[in-house]
Rosetta silent file (secondary structure, phi, psi, omega in degrees, C-alpha in Angstrom):
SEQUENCE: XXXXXXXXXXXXXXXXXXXXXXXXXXXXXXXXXXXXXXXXXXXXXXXXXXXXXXXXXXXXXXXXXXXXXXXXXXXXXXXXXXXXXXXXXXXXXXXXXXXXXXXXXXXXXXXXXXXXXXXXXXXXXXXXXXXXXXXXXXXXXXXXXXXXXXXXXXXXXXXXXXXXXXXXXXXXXXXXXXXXXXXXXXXXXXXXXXXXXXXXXXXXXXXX
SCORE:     score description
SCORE:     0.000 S_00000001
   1 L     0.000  -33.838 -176.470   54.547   -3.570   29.231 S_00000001
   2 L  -115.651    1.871  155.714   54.366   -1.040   26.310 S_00000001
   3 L   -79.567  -10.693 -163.565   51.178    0.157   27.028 S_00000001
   4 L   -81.809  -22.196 -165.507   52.613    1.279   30.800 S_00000001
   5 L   -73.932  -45.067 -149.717   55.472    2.906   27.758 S_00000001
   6 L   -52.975  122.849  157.882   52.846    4.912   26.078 S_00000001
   7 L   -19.639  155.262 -168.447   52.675    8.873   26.521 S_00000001
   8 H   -78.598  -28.293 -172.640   49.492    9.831   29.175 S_00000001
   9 H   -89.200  -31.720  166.240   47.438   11.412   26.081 S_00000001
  10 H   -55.501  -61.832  177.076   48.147    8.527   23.818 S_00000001
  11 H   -46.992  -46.555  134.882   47.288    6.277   26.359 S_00000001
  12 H     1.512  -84.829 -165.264   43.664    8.290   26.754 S_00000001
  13 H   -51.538  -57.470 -145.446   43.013    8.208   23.115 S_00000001
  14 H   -82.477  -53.420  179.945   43.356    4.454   23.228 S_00000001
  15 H   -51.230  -33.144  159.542   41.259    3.493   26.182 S_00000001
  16 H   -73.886  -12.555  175.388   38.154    5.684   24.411 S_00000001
  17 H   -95.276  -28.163  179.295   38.726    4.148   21.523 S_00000001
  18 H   -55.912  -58.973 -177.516   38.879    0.547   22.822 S_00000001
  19 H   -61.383  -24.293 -179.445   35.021    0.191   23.663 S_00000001
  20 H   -58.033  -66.161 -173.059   34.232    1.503   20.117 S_00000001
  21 H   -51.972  -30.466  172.625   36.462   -1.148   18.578 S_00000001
  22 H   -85.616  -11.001  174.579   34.610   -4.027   20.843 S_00000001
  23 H   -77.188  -74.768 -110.558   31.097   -2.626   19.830 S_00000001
  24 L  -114.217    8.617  169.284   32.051   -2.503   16.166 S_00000001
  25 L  -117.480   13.090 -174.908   33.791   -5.800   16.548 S_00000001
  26 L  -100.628  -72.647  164.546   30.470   -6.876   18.362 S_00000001
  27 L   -53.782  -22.027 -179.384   28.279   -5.617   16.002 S_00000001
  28 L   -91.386  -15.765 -164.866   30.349   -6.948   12.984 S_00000001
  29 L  -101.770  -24.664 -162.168   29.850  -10.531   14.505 S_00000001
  30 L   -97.851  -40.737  175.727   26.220  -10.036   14.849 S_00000001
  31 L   -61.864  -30.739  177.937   25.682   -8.535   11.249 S_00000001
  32 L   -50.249  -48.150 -154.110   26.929  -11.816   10.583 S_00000001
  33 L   -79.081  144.732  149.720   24.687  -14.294   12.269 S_00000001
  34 L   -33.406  147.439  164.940   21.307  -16.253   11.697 S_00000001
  35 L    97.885 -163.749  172.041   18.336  -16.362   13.634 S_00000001
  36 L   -85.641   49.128  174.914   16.938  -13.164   15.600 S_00000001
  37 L   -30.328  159.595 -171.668   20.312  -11.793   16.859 S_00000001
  38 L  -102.329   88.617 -177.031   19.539   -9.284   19.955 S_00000001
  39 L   -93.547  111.669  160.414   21.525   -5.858   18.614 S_00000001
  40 L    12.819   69.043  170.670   22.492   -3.501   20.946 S_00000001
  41 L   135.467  -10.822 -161.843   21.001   -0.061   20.682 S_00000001
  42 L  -116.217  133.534  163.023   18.025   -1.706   17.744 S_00000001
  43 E   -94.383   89.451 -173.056   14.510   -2.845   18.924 S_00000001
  44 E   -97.089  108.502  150.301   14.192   -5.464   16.587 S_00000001
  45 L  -122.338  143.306 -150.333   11.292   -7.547   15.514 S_00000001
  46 L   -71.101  123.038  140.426   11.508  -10.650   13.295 S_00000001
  47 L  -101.236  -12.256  170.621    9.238  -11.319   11.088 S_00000001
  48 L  -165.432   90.204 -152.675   11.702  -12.859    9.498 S_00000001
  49 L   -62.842  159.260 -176.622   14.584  -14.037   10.856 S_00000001
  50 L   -70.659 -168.991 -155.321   17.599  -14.410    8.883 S_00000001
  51 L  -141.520 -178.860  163.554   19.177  -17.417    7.065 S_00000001
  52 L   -68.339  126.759 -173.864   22.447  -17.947    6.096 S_00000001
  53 H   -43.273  -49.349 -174.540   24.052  -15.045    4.850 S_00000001
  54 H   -61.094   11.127  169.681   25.594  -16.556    1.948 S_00000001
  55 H   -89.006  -24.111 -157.455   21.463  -17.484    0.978 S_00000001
  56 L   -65.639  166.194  173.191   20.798  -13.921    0.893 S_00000001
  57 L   -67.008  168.457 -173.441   19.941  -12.305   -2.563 S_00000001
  58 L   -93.401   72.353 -170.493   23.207  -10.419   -3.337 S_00000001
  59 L   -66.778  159.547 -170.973   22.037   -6.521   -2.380 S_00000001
  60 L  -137.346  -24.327  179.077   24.358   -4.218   -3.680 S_00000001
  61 E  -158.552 -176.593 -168.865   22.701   -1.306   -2.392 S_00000001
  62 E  -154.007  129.983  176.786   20.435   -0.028   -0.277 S_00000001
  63 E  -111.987  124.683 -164.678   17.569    2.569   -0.296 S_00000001
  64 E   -88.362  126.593 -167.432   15.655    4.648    1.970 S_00000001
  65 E  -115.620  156.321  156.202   11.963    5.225    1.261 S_00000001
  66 E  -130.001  119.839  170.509    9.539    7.297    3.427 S_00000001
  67 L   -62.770  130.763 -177.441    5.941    6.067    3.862 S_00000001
  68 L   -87.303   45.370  165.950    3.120    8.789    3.617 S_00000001
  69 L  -128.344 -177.335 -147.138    1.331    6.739    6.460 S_00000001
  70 L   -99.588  164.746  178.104    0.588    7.953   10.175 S_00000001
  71 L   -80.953  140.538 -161.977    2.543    7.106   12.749 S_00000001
  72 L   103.758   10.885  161.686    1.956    3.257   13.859 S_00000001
  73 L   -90.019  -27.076  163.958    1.810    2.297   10.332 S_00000001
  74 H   -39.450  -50.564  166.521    4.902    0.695   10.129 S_00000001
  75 H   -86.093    3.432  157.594    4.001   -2.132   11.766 S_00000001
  76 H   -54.998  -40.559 -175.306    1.026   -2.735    9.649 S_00000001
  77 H   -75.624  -62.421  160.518    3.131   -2.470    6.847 S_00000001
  78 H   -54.453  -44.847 -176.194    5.459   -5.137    7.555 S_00000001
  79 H   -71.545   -5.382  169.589    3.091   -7.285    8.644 S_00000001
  80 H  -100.363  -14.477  138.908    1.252   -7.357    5.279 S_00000001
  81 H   -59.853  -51.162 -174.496    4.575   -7.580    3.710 S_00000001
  82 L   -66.214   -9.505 -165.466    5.560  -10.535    5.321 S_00000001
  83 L   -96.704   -9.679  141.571    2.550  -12.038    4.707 S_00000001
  84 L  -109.950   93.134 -137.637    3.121  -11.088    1.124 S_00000001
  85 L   -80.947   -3.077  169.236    6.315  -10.602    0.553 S_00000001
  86 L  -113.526   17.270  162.188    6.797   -9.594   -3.081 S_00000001
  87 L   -57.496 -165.378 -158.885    3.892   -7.034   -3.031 S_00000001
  88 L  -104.202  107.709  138.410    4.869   -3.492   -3.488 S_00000001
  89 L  -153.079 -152.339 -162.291    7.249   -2.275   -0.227 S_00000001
  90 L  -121.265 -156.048 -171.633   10.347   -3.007    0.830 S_00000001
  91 L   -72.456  -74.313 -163.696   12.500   -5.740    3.618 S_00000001
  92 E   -84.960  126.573 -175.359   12.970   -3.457    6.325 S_00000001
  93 E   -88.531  109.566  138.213    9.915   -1.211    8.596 S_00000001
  94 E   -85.094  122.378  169.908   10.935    1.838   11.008 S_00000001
  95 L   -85.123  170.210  169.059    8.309    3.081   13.170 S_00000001
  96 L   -10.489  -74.538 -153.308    8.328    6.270   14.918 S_00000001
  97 L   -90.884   19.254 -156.384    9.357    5.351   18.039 S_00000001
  98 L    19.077   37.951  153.696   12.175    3.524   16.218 S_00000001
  99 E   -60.742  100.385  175.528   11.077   -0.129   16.195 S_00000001
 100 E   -34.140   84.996  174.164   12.634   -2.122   13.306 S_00000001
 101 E   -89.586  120.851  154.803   10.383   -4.826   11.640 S_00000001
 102 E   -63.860   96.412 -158.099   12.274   -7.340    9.544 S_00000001
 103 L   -87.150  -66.787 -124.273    9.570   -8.274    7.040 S_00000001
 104 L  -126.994  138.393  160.717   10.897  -10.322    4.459 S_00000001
 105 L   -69.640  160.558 -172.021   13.395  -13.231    4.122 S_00000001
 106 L   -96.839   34.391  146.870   16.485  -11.685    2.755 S_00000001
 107 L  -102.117  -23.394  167.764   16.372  -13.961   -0.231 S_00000001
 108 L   -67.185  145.289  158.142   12.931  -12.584   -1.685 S_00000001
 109 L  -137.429  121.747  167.996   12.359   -9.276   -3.351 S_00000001
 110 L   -22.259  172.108  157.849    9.758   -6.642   -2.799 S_00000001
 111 L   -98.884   75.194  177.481    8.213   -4.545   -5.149 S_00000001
 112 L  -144.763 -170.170 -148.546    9.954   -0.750   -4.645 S_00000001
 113 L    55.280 -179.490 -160.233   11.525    1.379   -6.733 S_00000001
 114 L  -140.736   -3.100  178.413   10.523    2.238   -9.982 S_00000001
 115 L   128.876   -8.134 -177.896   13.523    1.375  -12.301 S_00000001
 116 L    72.643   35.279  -93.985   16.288    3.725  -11.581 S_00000001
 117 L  -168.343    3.355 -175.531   14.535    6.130  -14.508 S_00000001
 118 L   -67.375 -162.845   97.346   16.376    9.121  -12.647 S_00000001
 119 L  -170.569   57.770 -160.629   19.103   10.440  -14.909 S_00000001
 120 L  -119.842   12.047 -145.553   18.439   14.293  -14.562 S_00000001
 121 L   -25.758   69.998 -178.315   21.580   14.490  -11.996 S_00000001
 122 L   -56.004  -57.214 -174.958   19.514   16.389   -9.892 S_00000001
 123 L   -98.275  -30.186 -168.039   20.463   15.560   -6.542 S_00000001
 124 L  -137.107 -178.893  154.298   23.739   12.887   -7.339 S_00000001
 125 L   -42.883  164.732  147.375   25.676   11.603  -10.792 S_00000001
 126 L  -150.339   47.772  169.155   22.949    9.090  -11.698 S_00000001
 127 L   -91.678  -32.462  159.150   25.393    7.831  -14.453 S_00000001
 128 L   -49.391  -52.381 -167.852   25.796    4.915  -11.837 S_00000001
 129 L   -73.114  -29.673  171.972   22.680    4.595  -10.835 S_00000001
 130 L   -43.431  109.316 -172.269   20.440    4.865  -14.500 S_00000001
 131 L    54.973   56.808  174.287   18.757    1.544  -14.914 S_00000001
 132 L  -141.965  -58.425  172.590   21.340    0.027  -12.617 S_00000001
 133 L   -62.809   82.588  164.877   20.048    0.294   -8.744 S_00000001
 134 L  -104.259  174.028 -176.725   16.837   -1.931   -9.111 S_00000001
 135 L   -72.684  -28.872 -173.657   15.069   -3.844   -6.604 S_00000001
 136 L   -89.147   15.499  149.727   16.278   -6.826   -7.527 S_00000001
 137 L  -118.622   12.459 -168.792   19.876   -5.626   -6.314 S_00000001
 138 E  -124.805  103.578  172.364   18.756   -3.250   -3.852 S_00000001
 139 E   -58.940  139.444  141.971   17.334   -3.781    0.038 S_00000001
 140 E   -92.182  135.617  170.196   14.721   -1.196    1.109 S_00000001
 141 E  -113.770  158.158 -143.709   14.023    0.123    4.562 S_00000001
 142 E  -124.823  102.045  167.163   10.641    1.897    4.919 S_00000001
 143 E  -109.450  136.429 -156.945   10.595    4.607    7.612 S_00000001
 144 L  -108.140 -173.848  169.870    6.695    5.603    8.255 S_00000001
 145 L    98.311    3.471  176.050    5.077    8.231    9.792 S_00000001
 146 L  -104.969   52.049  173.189    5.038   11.501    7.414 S_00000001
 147 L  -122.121  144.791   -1.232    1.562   11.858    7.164 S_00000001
 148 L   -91.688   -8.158  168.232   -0.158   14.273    6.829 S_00000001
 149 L   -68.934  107.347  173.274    2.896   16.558    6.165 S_00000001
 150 L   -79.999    0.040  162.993    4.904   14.431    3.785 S_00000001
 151 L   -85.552  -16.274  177.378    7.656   16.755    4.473 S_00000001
 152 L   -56.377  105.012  141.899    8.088   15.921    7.678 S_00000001
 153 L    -1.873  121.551 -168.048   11.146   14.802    8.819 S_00000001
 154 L   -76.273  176.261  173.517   11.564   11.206   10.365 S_00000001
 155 L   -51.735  155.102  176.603   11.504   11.061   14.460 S_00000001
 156 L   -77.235  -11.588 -152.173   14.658   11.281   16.586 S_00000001
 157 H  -110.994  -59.747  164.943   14.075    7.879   17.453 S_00000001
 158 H   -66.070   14.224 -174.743   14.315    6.535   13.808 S_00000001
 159 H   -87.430  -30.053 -162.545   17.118    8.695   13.186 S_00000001
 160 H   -96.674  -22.252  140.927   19.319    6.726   16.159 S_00000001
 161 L  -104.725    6.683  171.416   17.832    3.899   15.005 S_00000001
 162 H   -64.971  -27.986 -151.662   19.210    4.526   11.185 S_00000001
 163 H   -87.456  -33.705 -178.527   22.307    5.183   12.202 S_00000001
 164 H   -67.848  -47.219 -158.268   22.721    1.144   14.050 S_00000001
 165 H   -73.035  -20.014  170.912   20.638   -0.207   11.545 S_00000001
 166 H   -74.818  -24.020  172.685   22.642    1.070    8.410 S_00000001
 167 H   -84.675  -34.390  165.755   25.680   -0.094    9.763 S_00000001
 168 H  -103.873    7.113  158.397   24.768   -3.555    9.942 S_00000001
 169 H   -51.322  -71.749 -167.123   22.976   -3.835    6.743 S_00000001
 170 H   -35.862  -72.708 -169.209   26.337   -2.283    5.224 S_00000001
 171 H   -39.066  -50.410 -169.189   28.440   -5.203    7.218 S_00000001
 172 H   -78.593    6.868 -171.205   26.061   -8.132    6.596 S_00000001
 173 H  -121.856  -15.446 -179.657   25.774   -7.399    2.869 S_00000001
 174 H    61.405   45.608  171.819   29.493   -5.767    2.629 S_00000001
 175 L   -64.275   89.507 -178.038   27.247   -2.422    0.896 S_00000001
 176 L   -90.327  171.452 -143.499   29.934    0.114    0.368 S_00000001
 177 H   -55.173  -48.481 -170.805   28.756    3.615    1.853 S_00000001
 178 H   -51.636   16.682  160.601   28.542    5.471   -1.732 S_00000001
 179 H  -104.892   12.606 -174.289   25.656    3.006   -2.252 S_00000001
 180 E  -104.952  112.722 -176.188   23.083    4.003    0.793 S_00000001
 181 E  -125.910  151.847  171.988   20.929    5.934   -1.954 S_00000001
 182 E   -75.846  129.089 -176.850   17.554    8.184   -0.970 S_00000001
 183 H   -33.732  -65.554  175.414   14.327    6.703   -3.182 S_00000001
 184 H   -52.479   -4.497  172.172   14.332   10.548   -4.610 S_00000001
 185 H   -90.362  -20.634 -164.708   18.041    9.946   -5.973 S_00000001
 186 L  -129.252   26.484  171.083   17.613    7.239   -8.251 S_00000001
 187 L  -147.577  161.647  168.784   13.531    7.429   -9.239 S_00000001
 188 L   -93.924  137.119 -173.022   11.091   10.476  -10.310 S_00000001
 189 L  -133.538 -178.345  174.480    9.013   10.734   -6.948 S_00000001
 190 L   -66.525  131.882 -127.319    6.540   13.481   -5.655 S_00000001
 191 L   -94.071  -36.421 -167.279    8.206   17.027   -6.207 S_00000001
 192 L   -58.102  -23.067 -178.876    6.707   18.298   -2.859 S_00000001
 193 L  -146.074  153.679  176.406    9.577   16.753   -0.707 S_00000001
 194 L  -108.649  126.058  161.214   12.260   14.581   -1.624 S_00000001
 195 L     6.863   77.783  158.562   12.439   10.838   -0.856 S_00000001
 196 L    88.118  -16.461 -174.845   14.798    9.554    1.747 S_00000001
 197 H   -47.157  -43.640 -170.664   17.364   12.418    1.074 S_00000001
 198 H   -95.519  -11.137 -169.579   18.272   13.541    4.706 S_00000001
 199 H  -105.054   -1.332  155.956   18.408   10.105    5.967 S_00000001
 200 H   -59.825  -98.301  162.764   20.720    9.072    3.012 S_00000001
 201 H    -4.879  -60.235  163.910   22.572   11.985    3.577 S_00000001
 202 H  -110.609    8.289  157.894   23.431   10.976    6.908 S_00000001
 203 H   -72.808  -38.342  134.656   24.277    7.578    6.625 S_00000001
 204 H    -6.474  -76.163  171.994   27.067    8.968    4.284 S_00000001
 205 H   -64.241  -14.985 -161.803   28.216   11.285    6.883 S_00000001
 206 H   -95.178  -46.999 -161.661   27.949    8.736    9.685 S_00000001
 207 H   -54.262  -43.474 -178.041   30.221    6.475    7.153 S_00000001
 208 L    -0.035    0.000    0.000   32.951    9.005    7.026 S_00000001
């Protein structure tokens, strides 16, 4: 009865906005769950399926590294994380072709980062971040493939899958956006290209 009420252009606006609000009410239920959920738009595979959320370590933030390996290293890379899971990477793999791996239960913590040791506030403040953004409050996801140009840009295909996959880290961990930080914001890394920056960048911007 009061939608039949509604101006023709209102009435528009709401029917495009109604499938967003059931994805992101989809997707919010899913960020939620246990097990291998199936998500919509992410080619995910478990290596380690979740737990109960409330088990998880309590990430607070979350940081994007890029591996200087070729593409099809990612899954190599998880799978010798998972089989040791507090060697030096992170939780989360992207490959190229934007396959996901979930390495690690999300109670365990890698070895990445270096300590927060930034505090030049080159690229952000880093009066938050100095000594504060460590591993042991921060998930990493690993996107590979920027060899041999480490300058290199990730793939269109991990960019589309950053943008699903940041949103439900942020949901299942309640991460808020000013906390998605690039490796090169909060550590000293190798000066030819910086860390994680554009993909950082636009999980920000996606957050808007």
């Amino acid at each position: 009865m009061m939608i039949a009420r509604l101006p023709a252009v209102a009435l528009a606006a709401l029917l495009l906005i109604a499938p967003a609000t059931a994805e992101d009410a989809e997707l919010a239920k899913l960020a939620r769950a246990s097990g291998s959920p199936e998500i919509a738009g992410l080619k995910m595979v478990w290596l380690a399926p979740w737990g109960d959320v409330s088990n998880a370590r309590p990430w607070r933030n979350i940081i994007v590294h890029q591996t200087e390996g070729p593409a099809g290293s990612a899954r190599g890379g998880a799978a010798e994380q998972a089989k040791n899971p507090t060697r030096r990477g992170v939780t989360v793999w992207v490959e190229t072709d934007g396959t996901v791996y979930w390495a690690v239960a999300e109670n365990l913590v890698p070895t990445h980062g270096d300590g927060a040791n930034r505090n030049d506030n080159k690229y952000i403040d880093n009066g938050a971040t100095y000594r504060q953004v460590v591993r042991d409050n921060s998930i990493g996801v690993e996107f590979a493939g920027n060899y041999p140009d480490v300058a290199a840009g990730p793939t269109e295909a991990q960019v589309a899958a950053w943008k699903i996959l940041v949103k439900v880290l942020r949901t299942r961990y309640d991460i808020p956006l000013d906390r998605v930080y690039a490796h090169n914001w909060i550590d000293y890394k190798d000066a030819r290209y910086c860390e994680g920056c554009w993909l950082a960048t636009l999980a920000r911007m996606w957050g808007e």
